[in-house]
C-alpha positions in Angstrom: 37.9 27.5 -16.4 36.8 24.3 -17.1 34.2 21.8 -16.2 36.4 19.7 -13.7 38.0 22.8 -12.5 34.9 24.2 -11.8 33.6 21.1 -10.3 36.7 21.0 -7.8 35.8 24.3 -7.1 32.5 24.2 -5.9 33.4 20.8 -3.8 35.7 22.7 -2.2 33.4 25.4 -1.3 31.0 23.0 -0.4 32.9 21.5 2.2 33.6 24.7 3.6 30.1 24.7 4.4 29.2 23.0 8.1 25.4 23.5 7.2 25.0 22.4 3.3 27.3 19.3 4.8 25.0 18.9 7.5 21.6 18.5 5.6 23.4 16.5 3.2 24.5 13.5 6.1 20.9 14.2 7.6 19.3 13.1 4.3 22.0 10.1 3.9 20.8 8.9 7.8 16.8 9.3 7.2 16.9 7.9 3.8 19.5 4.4 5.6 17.0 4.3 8.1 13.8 4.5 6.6 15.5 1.6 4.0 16.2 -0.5 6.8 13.6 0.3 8.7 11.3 -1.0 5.6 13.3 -4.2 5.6 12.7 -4.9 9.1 8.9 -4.7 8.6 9.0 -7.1 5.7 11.1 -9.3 7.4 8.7 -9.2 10.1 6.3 -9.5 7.4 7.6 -12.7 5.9 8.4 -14.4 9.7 4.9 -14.0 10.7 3.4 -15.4 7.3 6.0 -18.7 8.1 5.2 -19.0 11.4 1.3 -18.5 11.0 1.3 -21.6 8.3 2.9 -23.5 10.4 0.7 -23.5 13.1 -2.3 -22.7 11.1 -1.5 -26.9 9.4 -0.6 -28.3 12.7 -3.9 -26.8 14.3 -6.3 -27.8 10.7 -4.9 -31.1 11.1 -5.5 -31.7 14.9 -9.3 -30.1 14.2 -9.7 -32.7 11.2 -8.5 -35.5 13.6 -11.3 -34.9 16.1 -14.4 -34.6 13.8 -16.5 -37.3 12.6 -18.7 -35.4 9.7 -17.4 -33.2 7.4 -19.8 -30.3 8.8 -18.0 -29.9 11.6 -14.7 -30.7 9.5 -15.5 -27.4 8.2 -16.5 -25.7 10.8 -13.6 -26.0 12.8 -10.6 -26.0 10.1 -9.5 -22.9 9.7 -7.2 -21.6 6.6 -4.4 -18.8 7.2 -5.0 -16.4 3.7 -1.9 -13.6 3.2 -0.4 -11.7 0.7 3.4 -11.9 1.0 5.4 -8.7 0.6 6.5 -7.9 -2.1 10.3 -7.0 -3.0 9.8 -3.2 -3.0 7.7 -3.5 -0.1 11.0 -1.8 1.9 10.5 1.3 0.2 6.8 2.0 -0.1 5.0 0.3 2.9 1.7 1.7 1.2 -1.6 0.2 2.2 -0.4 -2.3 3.9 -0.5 -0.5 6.8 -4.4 0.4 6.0 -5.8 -2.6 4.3 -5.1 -6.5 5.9 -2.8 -8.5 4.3 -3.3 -11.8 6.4 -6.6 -13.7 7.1 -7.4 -16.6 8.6 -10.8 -17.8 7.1 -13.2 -21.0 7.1 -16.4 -21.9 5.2 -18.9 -19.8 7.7 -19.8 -16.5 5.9 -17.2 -14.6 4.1 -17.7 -11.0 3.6 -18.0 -10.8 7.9 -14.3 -12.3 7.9 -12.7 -10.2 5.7 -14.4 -6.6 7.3 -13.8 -7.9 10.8 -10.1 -6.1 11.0 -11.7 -3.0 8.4 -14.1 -1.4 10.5 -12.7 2.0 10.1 -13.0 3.0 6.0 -9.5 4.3 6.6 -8.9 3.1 2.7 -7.6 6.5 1.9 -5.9 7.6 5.2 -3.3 10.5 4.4 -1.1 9.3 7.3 1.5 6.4 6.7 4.4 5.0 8.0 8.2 6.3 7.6 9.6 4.8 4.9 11.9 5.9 1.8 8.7 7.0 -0.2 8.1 9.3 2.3 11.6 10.4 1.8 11.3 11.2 -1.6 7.8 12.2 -1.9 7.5 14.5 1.0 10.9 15.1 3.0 13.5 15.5 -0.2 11.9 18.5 -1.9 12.2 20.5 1.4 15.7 19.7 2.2 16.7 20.8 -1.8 14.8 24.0 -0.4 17.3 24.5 2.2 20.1 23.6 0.0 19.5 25.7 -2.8 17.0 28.8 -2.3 19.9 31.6 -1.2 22.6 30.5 -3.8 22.6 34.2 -5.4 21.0 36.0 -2.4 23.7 34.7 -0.1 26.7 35.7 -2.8 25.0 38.7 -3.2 25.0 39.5 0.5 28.6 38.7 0.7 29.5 41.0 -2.6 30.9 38.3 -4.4 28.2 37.5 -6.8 29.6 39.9 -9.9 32.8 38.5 -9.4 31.5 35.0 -9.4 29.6 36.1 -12.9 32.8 37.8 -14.2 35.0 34.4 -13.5 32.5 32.2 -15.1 31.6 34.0 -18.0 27.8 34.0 -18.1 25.0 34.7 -15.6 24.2 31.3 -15.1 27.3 28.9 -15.2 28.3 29.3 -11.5 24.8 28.5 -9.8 24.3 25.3 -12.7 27.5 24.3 -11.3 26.7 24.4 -7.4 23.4 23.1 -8.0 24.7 20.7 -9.8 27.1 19.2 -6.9 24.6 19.8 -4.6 22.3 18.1 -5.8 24.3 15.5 -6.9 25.1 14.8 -3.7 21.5 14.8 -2.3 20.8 12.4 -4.8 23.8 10.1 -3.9 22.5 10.3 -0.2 19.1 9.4 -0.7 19.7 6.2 -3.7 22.7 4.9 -2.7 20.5 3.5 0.2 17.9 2.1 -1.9 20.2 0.5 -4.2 21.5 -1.4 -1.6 18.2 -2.3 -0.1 17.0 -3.5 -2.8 19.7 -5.4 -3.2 19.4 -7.4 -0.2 15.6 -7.3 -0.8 16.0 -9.3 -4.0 14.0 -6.9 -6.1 14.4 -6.7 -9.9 16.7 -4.6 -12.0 13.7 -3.5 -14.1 11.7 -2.8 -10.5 15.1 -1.0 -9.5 14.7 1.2 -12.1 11.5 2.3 -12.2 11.8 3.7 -8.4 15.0 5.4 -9.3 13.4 7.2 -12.8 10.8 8.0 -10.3 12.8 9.8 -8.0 15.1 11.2 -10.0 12.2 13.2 -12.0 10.8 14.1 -8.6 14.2 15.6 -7.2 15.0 17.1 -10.7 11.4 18.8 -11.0 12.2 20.3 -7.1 15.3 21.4 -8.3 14.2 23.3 -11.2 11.7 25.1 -8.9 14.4 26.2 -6.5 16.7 27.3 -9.3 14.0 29.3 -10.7 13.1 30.8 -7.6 16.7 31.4 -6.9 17.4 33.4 -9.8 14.8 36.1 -8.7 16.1 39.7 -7.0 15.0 38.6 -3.7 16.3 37.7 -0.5 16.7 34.3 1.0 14.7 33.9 3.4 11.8 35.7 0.9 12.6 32.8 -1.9 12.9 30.0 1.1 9.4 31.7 2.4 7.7 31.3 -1.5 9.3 27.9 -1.7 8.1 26.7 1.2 4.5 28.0 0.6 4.4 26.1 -3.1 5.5 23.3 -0.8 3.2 23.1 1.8 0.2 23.5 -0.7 1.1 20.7 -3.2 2.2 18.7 -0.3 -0.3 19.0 1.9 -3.3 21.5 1.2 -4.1 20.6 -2.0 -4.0 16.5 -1.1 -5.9 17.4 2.2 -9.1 19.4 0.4 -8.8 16.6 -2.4 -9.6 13.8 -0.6 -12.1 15.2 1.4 -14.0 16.3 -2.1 -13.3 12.8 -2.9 -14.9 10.5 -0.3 -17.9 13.4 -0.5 -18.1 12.9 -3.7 -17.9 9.1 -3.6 -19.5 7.4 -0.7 -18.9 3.9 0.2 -20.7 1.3 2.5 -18.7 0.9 5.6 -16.7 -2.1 6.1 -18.2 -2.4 9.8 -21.9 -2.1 8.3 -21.5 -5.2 5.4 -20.5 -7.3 8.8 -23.3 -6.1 10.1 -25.8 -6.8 7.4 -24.5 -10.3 7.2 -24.4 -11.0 10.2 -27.6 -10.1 11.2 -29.2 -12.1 7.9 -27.5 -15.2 9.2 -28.7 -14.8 12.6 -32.2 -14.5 11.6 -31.9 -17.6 9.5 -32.0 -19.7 12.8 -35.9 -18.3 12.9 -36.9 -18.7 9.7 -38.5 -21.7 8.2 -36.0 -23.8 6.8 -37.6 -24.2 3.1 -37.3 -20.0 2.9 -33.0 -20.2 3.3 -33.4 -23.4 1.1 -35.1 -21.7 -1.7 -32.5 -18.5 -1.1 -29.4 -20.7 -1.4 -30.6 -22.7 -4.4 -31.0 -19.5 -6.8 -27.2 -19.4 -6.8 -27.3 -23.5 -6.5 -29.7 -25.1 -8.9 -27.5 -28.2 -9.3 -28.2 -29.1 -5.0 -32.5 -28.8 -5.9 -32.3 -32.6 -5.9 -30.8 -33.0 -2.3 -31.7 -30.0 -0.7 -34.5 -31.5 1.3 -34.5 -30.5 5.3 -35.8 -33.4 7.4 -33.9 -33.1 11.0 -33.6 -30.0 13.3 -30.5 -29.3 12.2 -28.8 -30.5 9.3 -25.0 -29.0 7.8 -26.1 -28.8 5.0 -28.7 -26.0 6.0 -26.2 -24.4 8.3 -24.0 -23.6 5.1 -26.6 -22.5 3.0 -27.7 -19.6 5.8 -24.2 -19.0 6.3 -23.9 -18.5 2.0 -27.1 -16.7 2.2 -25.6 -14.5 4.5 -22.9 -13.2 1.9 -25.8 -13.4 -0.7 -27.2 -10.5 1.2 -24.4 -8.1 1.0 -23.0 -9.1 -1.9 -24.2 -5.6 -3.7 -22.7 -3.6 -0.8 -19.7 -5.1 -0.7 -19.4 -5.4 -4.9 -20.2 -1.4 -3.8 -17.4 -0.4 -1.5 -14.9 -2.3 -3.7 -16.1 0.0 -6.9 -16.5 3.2 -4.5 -12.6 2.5 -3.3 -11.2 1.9 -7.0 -13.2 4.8 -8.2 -12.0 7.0 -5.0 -8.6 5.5 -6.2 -9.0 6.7 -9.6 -10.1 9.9 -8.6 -7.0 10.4 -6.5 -4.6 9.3 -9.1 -6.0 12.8 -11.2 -5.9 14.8 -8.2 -2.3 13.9 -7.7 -1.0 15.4 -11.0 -2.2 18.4 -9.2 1.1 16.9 -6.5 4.4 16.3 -7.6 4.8 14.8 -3.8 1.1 12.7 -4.2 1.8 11.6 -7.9 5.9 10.9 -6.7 4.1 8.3 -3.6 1.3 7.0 -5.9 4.1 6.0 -8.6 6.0 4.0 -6.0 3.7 2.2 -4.2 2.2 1.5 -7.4 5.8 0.0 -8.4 6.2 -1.7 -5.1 2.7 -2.9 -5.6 1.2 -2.1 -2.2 -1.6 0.5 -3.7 -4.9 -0.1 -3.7 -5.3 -2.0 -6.6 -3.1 -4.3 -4.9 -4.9 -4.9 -1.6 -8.1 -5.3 -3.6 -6.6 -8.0 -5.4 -5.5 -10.0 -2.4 -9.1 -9.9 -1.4 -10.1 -11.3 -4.8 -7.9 -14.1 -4.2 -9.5 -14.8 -0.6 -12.6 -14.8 -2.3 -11.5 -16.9 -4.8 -9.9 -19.6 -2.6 -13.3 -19.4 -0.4 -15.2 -20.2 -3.1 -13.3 -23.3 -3.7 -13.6 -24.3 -0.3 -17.1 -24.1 -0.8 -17.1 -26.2 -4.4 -15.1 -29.1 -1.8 -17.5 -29.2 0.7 -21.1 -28.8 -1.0 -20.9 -32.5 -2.6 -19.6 -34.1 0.9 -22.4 -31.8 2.6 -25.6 -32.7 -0.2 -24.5 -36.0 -1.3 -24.1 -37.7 2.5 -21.5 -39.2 1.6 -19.5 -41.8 4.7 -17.4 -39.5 6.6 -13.7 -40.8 5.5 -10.9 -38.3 6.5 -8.8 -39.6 3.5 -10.8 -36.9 1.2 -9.2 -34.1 2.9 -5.9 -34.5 1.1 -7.7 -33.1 -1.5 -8.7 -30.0 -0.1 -8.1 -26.9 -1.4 -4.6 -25.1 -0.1 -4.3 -21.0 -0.4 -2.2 -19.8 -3.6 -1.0 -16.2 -2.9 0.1 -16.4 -6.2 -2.9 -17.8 -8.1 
């Protein structure tokens, strides 16, 4: 018989089958809706981010209109920070869903604005939202469990796998060729949606690509379990039992004991306790003589010794330098949790060899760039753009120069791509 007729064959018999049909179309609908699903958020994503700048300029600009010193110029404009999502952001929703990707910051302390919405150290938070790495990573493996555990154990309950053997030739050409279609199939259901998202997303062909090797290896490594579990003189439900036991450990025992060896192993400063810290320093700077937050502020500032002199109650120029101070004073604990969640990162990314299902999510969000490493870089570019509001203001601040609200047209505007 040959390879087509053999091919027709086992479509035939598949289709003959309400339940392998049925898992099939339930894959197809999960894997459509967790694609569209995914584009719905980003959409969302993107319309906030629009809507957000707009009123963030319309509300700088009536804030800048009203002031008559540039203290309070910076005091009261505020400047909308995001990271926009990316193109594969559809299909791996990530950390977004953990770690901000919008902030809205001014030139008062930093390091208390960024932690205010990541109180919770929820960096590595197992749970996540339903979207097609899910599908792939978690979902696909069982449902190529269902379709392919009892494909001798079911012939042979029905006395029809000798003949089957007999026909074919050899032991194994049959089941290659069902697995084969059904799988196939599977396959179809679950990238055939992507694709198309993708499409519409306006993700690259190299991008593209990278996902689908990615799954691909994950459903081909599943489906060389299940055939090898197959092929042993058991029943079905005994291989489905084994199968589902391998499953459940690498999907979820082994990840779940991981990261808590992890974050035991690697302890971080809470988000809630930097804001806390800094906080509380700039607080106390109201108390303290002024010369002390002076002298503080002017270790990182040696070019401002010249006009750093405090003759009024209150003077801008001191309020920013507490307010600096203030980020001064956590900047170790802060330079700590960022190492202590790369490193936990790290740490992770060996564990998850240990997980076809962990390694299978890390690779796409790590395509789709919404891992870690990503939302740690967004916060590098916050704190880059802060800084610069800081290098605008200082001379205005030291200098005393004549208030003129023409100088704001060269203030500092948020890159997201800088």
């Amino acid at each position: 018989m040959s390879a087509l007729q053999s091919l027709g064959r086992e479509l035939k018999f598949l289709f003959r089958q309400p339940a392998a049909l049925a898992v099939i179309a339930t894959v197809t609908l999960l894997a459509t809706f967790a694609v569209w699903s995914g584009l719905q958020e980003a959409d969302q994503q993107r319309a906030t981010i629009e809507r957000l700048l707009l009123a963030d300029a319309e509300d700088r600009a009536a804030a800048l209109a009203k002031e008559s010193d540039y203290g309070g110029a910076a005091y009261y404009s505020f400047h909308l920070t995001y990271d926009p999502p990316p193109p594969l952001m559809f299909a791996a929703l990530g950390e977004r869903d953990v770690f901000p990707w919008k902030h809205r910051v001014r030139m008062l302390a930093l390091e208390g604005q960024i932690y205010e919405s990541d109180v919770g150290n929820a960096e590595l938070a197992q749970a996540g939202r339903f979207d097609f790495a899910l599908i792939i990573s978690v979902l696909a493996p069982l449902f190529l469990i269902v379709l392919l555990h009892d494909q001798r154990a079911s012939e042979r309950v029905a006395g029809r796998h000798d003949l089957l053997v007999a026909t074919a030739g050899t032991d194994s050409a049959p089941w290659r060729t069902r697995a084969a279609v059904r799988v196939g199939l599977l396959s179809l259901g679950l990238l055939v949606p992507f694709v198309m998202g993708a499409a519409i997303s306006g993700a690259g062909a190299q991008l593209i690509l990278s996902v689908l090797l990615v799954a691909i290896l994950q459903i081909l490594f599943w489906s060389v379990i299940c055939l090898w579990a197959a092929a042993r003189s058991f029943t079905g439900p005994a291989i489905a039992s084994c199968l589902l036991a391998f499953w459940m450990l690498t999907t979820f025992v082994i990840p779940a004991i991981g990261e808590a060896t992890i974050n035991s192993a690697i302890p971080t400063p809470e988000g809630g306790d930097i804001m806390l810290t800094q906080r509380e320093t700039v607080n106390d700077a109201w108390d303290l003589p002024k010369e002390e937050t002076m002298e503080v502020f002017l270790e990182e500032h040696p070019e401002w010794i010249g006009d750093a002199d405090i003759v009024n109650a209150f003077e801008w120029k001191w309020y920013y330098a507490f307010q600096q101070v203030g980020d001064q004073s956590v900047a170790d604990l802060s330079e700590q949790r960022r190492r202590a969640i790369l490193e936990r990162d790290q740490a992770a990314g060996w564990l998850a060899f240990l997980s076809p299902s962990a390694l299978t999510e890390r690779a796409l969000t790590r395509a789709a760039k919404t891992d870690v490493k990503a939302a740690m870089a967004y916060q590098d570019r916050v704190r880059e753009f802060h800084a610069s509001l800081r290098e605008f203001f200082y001379p205005l601040l030291f200098e005393d120069n004549e208030y003129a609200e023409s100088v704001f047209s060269n203030m500092p505007e948020y890159n997201p791509n800088s």
